[in-house]
C-alpha positions in Angstrom: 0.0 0.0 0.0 1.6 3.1 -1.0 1.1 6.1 1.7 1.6 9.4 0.3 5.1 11.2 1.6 3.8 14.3 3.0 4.2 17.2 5.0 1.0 18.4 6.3 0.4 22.0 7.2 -2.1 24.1 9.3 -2.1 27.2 11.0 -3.6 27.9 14.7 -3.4 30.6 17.5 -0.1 28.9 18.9 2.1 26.1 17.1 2.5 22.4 17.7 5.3 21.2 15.4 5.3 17.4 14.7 7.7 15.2 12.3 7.4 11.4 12.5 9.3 9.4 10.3 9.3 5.6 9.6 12.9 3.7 8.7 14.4 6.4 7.3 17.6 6.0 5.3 20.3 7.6 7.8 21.3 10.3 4.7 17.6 11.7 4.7 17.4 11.2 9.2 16.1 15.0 10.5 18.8 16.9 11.7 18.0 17.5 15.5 21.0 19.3 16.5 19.2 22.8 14.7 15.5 22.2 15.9 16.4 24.5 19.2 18.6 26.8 17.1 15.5 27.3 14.8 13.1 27.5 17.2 14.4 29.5 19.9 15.1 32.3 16.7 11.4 32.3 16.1 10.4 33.1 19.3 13.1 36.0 19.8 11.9 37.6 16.8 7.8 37.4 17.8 6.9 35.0 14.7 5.8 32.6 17.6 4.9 32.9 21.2 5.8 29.4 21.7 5.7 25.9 20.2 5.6 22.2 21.1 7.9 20.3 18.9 7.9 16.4 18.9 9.8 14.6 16.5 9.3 10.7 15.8 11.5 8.1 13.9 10.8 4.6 13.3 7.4 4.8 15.3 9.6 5.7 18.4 9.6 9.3 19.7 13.4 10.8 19.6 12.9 14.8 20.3 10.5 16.0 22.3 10.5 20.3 23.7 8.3 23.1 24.4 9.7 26.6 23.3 8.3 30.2 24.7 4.9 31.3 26.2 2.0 29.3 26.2 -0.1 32.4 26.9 1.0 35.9 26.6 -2.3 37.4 27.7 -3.9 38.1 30.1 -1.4 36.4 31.8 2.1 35.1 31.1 2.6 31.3 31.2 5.7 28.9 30.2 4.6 26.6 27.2 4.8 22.7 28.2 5.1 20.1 26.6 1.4 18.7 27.5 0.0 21.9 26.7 -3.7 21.4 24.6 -4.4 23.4 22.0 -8.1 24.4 20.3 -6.7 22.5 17.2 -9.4 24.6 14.7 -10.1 22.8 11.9 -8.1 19.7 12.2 -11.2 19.1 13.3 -12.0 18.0 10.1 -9.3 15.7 9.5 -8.7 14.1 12.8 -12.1 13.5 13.9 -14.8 14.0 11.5 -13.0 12.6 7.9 -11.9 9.9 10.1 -15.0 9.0 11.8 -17.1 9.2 8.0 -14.3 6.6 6.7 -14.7 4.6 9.7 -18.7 4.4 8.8 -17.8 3.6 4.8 -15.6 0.8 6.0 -18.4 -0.7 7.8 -20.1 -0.2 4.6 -22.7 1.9 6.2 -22.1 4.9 4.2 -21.2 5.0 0.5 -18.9 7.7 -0.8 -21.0 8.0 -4.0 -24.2 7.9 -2.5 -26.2 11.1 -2.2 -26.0 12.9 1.0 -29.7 12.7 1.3 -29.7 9.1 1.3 -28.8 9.5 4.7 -30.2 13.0 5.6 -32.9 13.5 3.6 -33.5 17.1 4.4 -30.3 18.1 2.6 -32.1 17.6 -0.7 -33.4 21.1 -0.4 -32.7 23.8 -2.6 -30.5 22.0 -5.4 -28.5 19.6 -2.8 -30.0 16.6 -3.9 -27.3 14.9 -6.1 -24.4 16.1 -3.7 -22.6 13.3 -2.4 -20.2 12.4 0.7 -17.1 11.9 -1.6 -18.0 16.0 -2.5 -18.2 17.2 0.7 -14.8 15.5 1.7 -13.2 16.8 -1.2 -14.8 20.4 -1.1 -16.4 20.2 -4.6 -19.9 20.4 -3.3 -20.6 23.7 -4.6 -21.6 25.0 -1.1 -20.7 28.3 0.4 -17.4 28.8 2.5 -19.8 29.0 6.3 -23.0 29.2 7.6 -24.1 33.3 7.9 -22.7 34.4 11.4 -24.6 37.8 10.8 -27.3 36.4 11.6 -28.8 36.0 15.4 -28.9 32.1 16.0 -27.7 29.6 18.6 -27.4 25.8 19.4 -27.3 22.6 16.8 -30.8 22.5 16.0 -30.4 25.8 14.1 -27.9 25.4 12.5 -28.6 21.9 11.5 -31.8 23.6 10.0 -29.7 26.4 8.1 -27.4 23.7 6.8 -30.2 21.6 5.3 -31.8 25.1 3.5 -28.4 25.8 2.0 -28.5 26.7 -1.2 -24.9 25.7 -3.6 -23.4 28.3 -4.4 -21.5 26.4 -7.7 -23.1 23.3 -9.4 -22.2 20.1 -7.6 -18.5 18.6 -8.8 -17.7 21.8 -11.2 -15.6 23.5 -8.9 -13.3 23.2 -5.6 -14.7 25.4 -2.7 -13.5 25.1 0.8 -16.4 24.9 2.8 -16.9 24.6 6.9 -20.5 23.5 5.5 -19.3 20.6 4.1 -18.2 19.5 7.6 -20.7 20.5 9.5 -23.2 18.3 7.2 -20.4 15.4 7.9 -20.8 16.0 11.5 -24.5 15.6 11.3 -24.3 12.4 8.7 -22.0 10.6 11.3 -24.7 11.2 13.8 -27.9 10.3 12.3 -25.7 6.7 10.5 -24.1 6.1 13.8 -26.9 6.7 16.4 -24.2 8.9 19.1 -23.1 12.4 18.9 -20.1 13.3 17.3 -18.5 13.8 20.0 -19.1 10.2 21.0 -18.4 8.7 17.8 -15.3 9.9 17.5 -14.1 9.7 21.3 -15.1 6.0 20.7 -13.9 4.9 17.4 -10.7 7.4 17.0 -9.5 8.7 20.1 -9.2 5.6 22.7 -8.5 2.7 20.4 -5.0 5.3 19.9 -5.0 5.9 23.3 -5.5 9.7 23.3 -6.4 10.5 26.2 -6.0 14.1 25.9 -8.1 15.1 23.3 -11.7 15.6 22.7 -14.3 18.0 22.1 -15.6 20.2 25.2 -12.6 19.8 27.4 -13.3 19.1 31.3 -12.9 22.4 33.7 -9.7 20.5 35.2 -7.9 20.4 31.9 -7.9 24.6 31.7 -4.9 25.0 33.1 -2.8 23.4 30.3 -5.1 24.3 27.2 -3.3 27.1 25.7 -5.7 30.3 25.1 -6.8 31.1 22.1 -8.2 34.7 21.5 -10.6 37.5 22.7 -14.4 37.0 21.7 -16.7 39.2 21.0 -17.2 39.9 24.3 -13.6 41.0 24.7 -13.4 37.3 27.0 -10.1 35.8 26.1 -11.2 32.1 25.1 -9.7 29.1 26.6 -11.1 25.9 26.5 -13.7 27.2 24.4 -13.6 26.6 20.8 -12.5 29.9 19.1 -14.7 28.8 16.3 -17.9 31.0 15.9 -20.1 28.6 14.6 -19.3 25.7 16.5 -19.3 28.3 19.4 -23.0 28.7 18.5 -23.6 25.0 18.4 -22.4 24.5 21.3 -18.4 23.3 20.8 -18.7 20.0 19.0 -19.2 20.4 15.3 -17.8 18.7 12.2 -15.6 21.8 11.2 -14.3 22.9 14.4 -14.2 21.4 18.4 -11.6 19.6 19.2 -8.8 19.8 21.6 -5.6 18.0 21.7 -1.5 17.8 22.6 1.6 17.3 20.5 1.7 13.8 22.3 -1.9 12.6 20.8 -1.6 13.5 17.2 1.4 12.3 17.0 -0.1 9.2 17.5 -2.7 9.8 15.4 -0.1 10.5 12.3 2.0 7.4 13.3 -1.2 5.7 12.8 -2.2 6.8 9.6 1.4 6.1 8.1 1.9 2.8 9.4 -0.5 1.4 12.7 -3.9 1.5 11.0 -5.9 0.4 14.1 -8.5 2.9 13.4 -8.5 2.7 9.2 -7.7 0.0 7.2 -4.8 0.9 4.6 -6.8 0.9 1.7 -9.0 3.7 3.7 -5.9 5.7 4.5 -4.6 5.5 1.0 -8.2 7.1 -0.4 -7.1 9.9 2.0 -4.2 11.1 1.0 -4.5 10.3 -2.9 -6.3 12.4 -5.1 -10.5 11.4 -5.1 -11.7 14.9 -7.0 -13.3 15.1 -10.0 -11.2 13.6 -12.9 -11.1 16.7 -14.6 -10.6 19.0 -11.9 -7.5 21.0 -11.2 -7.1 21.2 -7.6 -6.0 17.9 -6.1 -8.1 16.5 -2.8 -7.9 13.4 -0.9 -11.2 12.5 1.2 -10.8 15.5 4.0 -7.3 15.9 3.0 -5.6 18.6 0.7 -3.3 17.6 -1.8 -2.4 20.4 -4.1 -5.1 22.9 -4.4 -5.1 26.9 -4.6 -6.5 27.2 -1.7 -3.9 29.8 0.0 -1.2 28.1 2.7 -2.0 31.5 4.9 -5.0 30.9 5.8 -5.8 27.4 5.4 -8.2 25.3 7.7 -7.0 22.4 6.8 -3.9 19.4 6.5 -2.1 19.8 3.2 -0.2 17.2 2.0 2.4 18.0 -0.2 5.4 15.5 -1.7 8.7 16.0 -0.4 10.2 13.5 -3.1 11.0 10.9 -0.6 10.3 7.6 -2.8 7.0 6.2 -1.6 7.7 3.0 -0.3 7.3 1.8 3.3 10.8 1.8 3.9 11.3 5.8 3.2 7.8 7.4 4.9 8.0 10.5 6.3 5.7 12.5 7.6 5.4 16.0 9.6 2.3 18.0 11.2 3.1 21.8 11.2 1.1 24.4 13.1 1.8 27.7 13.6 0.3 31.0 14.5 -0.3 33.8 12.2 -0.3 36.3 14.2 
């Protein structure tokens, strides 16, 4: 089975820096003896407030080190190497993409079935021939979010909004990032499954990796090491509350947006998909990362994974991966998770 060579990039509030690599040859082995150089210049010069770097070879972790300020405000606080960050839309990828492949491999949802087939209130408005493979690849033709202009609250509303949708593009014809697309995930992996999101994914994701520090809607007694986030709208700075708006509004577990986790936990989640699969079979890991689009289309998506596709690096929601011309064979993997803030 041939896993993609990747890097995989996304941008958050404060930066958790993870490389794991698997029987590397020792010519191409990461060069360690700069990672503190590097990192401790970042921080001097304000790019960062702090990171968590963790760096894995041969499924064993050999660097491990937290750099600068968890929080710079309202009060100053060392970064650890436990800390838990509101890891945005990773969301997507780690628990919802994941949890919809989990439900095709159990051959309770079909990638090329409509959407309605399982939510038959998305066939509204001109939705009726979108399908799951669309919304994992962004080519559903929906709009980029749900109207946050508007005065609404809680999952039922927004559940509501998301079946009236209307496409913005016809179906297939065009690649459109899309927190929509997610949150209609979110809501398929409920109604096929029978448990919340949340559940599902705590369930058949989370423990069978043994992650035991991530999840949606943290616990009060994890606050102290969940790095903050930003100032709301009430001028509240946000910590172990998803920054999100509109999983805010519904509550802090949507498909888009919700979940919390450490350096530690997704690195085993990305040692698992490049060589464990105890939550996806390889076959499910290779549609992933491998292009599913449209044939004829232009911008390159795996299911809830970007390939190559315009959309801009800056300000990105979501994994990239991109080939680092390491030959793809299961003897020269390599693989990193790169967050970082943009502030």
């Amino acid at each position: 089975m041939k896993v993609q060579s990747a890097i995989l990039r996304f941008f958050l509030t404060a930066p958790i820096i993870l490389a794991l690599c698997a029987a590397l040859p020792a010519q191409n082995a990461p060069a360690l003896s700069n990672v503190d150089q590097i990192m401790n210049a970042a921080v001097s010069r304000g790019t960062i407030p702090g990171a968590v770097v963790l760096i894995g070879h041969n499924g064993t972790v050999v660097y491990r080190k937290a750099f600068g300020m968890r929080s710079l405000e309202p009060s100053k606080e060392a970064m650890t190497i436990d800390t838990i960050f509101d890891i945005a839309s990773m969301t997507k990828c780690i628990a919802t993409a994941t949890s919809a492949m989990k439900l095709v491999e159990e051959g309770k949802v079909r990638l090329n079935d409509a959407v309605a087939v399982y939510l038959p209130e998305f066939a509204r408005n001109g939705k009726e021939n979108i399908t799951v493979r669309q919304l994992l690849t962004h080519f559903s033709g929906l709009r980029e979010d749900l109207d946050l202009k508007r005065a609404w609250t809680g999952r039922e509303a927004a559940y509501e909004m998301v079946m009236d949708e209307k496409p913005a593009f016809p179906p297939g014809s065009r690649f459109l990032y899309s927190d929509i697309n997610f949150e209609t995930l979110g809501f398929l992996v409920e109604k096929v499954s029978g448990l919340s999101l949340n559940e599902y994914a705590a369930k058949n994701v989370f423990a069978p990796l043994g992650m035991n520090d991530t999840r949606f809607l943290p616990p009060a007694q994890w606050r102290s090491r969940i790095a903050p986030t930003l100032y709301d709208e009430n001028h509240q700075m946000l910590r172990g509350t998803v920054h999100d708006p509109a999983a805010r509004r519904m509550g802090g577990v949507a498909g888009h947006a919700g979940v919390f986790s450490t350096a530690g936990d997704l690195s085993k989640y990305a040692q698992d998909m490049l060589s464990g699969f105890h939550v996806l079979s390889a076959l499910s890991v290779e549609k992933m990362s491998t292009p599913q689009q449209p044939p004829t289309a232009t911008s390159l998506r795996g299911l809830g994974w970007d390939i190559d596709s315009p959309f801009p690096v800056i300000v990105e929601s979501s994994f990239r991966w991109v080939r680092l011309g390491i030959p793809d064979s299961p003897e020269h993997r390599y693989g990193s998770i790169r967050l970082r803030t943009v502030m």
